[in-house]
C-alpha positions in Angstrom: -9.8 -5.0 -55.8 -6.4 -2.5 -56.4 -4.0 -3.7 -58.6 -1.1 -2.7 -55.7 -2.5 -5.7 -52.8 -3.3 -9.2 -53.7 -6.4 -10.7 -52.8 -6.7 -11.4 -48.9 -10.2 -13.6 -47.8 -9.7 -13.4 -44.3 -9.6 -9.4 -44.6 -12.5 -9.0 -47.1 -14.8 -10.9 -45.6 -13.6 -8.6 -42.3 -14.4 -5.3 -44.1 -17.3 -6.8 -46.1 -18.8 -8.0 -42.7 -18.1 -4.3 -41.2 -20.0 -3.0 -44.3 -22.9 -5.0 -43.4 -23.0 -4.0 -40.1 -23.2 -0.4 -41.0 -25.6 -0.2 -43.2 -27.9 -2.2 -40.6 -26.9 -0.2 -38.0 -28.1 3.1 -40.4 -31.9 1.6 -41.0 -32.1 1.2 -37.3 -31.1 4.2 -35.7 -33.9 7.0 -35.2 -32.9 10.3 -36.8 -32.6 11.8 -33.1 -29.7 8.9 -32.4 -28.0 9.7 -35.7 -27.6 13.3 -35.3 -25.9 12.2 -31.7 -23.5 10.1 -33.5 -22.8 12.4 -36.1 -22.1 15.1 -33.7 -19.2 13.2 -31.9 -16.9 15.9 -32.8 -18.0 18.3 -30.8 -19.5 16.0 -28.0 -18.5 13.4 -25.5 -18.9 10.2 -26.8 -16.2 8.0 -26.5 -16.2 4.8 -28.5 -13.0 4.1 -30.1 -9.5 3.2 -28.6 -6.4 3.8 -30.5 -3.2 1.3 -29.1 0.1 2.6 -29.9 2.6 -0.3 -29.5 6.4 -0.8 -29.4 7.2 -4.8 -31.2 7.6 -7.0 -28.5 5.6 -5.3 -25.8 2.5 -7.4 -26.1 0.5 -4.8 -27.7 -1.6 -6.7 -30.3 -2.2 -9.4 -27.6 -3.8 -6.8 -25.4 -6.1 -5.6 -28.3 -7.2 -9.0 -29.3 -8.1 -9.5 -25.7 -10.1 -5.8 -25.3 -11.5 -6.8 -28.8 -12.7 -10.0 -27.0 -13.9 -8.1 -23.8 -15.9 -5.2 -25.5 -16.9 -6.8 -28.9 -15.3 -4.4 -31.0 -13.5 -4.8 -34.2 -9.8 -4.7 -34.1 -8.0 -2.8 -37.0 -4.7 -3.8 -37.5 -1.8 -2.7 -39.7 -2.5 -5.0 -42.5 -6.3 -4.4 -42.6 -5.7 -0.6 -42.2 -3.3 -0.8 -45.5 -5.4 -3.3 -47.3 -8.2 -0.9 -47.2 -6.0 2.3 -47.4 -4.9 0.7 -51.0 -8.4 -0.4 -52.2 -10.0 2.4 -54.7 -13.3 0.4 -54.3 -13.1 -0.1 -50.4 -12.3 3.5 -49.9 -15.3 4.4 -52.0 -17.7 1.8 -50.3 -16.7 3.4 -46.6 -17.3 6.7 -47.5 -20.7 6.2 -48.7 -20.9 4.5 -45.2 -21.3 7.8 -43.7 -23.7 10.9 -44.8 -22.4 14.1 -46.6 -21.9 16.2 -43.6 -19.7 13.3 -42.4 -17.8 13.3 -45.3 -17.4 17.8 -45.0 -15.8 16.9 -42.2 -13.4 14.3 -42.7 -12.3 16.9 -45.9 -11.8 20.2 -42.9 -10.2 17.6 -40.0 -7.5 16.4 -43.0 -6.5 19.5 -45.2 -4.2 21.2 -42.7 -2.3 17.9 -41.9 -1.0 17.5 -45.4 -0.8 21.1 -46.5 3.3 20.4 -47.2 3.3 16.5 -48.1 5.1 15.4 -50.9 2.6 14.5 -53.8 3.9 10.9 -53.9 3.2 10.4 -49.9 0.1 12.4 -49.9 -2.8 10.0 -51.9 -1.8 7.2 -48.9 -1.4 9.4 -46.2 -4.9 11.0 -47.1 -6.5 7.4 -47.8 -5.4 6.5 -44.1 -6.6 9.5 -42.7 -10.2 9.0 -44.2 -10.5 5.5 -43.2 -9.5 6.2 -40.0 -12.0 9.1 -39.3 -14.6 6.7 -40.8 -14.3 4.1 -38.5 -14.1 6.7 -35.7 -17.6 7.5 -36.8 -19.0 4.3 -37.2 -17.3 3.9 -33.2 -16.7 0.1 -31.5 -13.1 0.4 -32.9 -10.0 -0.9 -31.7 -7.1 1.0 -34.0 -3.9 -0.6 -33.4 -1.0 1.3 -35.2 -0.7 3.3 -38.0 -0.6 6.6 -36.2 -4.3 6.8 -35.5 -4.5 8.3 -32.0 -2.7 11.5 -33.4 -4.8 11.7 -36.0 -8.1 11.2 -34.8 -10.1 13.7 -32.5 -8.3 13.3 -28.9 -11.3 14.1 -26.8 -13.5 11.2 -28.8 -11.5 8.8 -28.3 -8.5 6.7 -25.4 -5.5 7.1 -27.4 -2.9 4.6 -25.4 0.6 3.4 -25.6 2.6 0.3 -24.9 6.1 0.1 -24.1 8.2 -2.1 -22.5 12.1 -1.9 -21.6 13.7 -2.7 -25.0 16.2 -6.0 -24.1 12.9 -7.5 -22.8 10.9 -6.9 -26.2 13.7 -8.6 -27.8 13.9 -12.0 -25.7 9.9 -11.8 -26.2 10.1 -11.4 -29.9 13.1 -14.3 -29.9 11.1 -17.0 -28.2 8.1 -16.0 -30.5 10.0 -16.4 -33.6 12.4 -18.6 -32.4 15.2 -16.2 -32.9 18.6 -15.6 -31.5 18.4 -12.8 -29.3 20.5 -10.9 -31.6 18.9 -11.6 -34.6 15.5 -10.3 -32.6 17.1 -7.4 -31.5 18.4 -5.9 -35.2 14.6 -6.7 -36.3 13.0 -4.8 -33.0 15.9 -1.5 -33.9 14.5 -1.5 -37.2 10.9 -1.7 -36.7 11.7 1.1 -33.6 13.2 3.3 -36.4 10.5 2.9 -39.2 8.0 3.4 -36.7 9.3 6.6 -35.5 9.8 7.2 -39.3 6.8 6.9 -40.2 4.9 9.0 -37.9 7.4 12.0 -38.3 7.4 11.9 -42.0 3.2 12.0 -41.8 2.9 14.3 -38.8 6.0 15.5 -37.9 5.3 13.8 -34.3 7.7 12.2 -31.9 5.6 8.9 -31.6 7.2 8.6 -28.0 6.0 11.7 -26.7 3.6 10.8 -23.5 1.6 14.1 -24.4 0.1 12.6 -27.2 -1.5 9.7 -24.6 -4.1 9.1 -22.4 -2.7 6.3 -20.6 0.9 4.2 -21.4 1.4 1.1 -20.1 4.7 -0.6 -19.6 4.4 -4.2 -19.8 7.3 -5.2 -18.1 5.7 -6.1 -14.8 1.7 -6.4 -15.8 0.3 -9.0 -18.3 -2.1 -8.8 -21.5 -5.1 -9.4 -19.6 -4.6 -7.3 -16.9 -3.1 -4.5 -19.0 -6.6 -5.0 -21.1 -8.6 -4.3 -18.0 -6.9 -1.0 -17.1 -7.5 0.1 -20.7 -11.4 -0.7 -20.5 -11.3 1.3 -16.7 -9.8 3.8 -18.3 -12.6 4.0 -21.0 -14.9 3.8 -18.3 -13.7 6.8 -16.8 -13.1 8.6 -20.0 -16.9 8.0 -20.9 -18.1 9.2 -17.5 -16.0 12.8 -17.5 
């Protein structure tokens, strides 16, 4: 594993398992139901949902639960850096896929990070790939890290989930059992590096409802119903 992350068994065995899956899934597909795969790009299948979140508006909750409902994998920050940092694990998922795959990831990336700085570029690109590998391999549940404005819009639901920002702040007080005030200088922070983040990657304003299918604002409707309006939405998206 990369000298940069420590060992972490509860995510290997995650990506191993993933691995495994893939490969199976590859000796049982017919050639006619690969080339449909492979031609997602430019067709309609949609098979991966990318959740957007503010902290304390219930957001991972809500993938866990479509992750439950659809038996997909959810890809969360720390497995999406894990593998982003992995030499081996980046090498390992892009044998996953075939060569024309791999073309393509190459022409979808290289106008992204034309102007990036050389010490931000070898991550950025390392995210980029993984993410448009596991929008290949489809069942996907992306939770952060930029990846509906990365990934290809019509092959995917990108969604986002807000709520108003005093309530994310009690929420993410009685999780951690915080003072309100404490939880509200950690909630500003993570607001800022978020919006940080995305503009130093893709010069985007992450709050910018054009870059959405749907956003939900969890004030008023809980996880599990919030989960269902996602998978509708898919349901609809998939029918169009």
């Amino acid at each position: 594993m990369s000298s940069k992350r420590m060992h972490n068994p509860e995510i290997e065995r995650i990506i191993e398992r993933q691995m495994r899956q893939w490969e199976m899934g590859r000796s049982e597909q017919t050639k006619k139901e690969q080339q449909a795969h492979l031609e997602m790009a430019g067709g309609h299948r949609i098979d991966y949902i990318t959740l957007s979140r503010e902290l304390g508006s219930g957001g991972v909750h809500i993938a866990r639960i479509l992750s439950e409902k659809l038996k997909w994998q959810m890809y969360d920050k720390e497995i999406l850096d894990y593998m982003a940092d992995d030499m081996q694990v980046q090498k390992h998922l892009l044998e996953s896929v075939d060569e024309r795959t791999v073309g393509w990831i190459e022409e979808w990336i290289a106008p992204i990070f034309t102007h990036k700085p050389v010490d931000q570029l070898t991550y950025y690109r390392s995210l980029a790939k993984e993410l448009l590998v596991l929008s290949r391999h489809g069942q996907a549940i992306i939770l952060g890290r930029a990846a509906g404005l990365i990934l290809p819009r019509k092959n995917g639901l990108s969604v986002r989930i807000t709520a108003p920002f005093e309530l994310r702040c009690e929420r993410y007080a009685q999780e951690y059992k915080l003072s309100v005030g404490e939880a509200k200088s950690v909630v500003e922070k993570k607001d800022q590096s978020q919006k940080s983040f995305v503009h130093d990657m893709l010069n985007y304003d992450i709050v910018d409802c054009r870059h959405y299918d749907i956003m939900i604002n969890t004030e008023f409707i809980k996880p599990e119903s919030a989960a269902k309006l996602i998978w509708r939405a898919l349901d609809q998206r998939r029918q169009n």
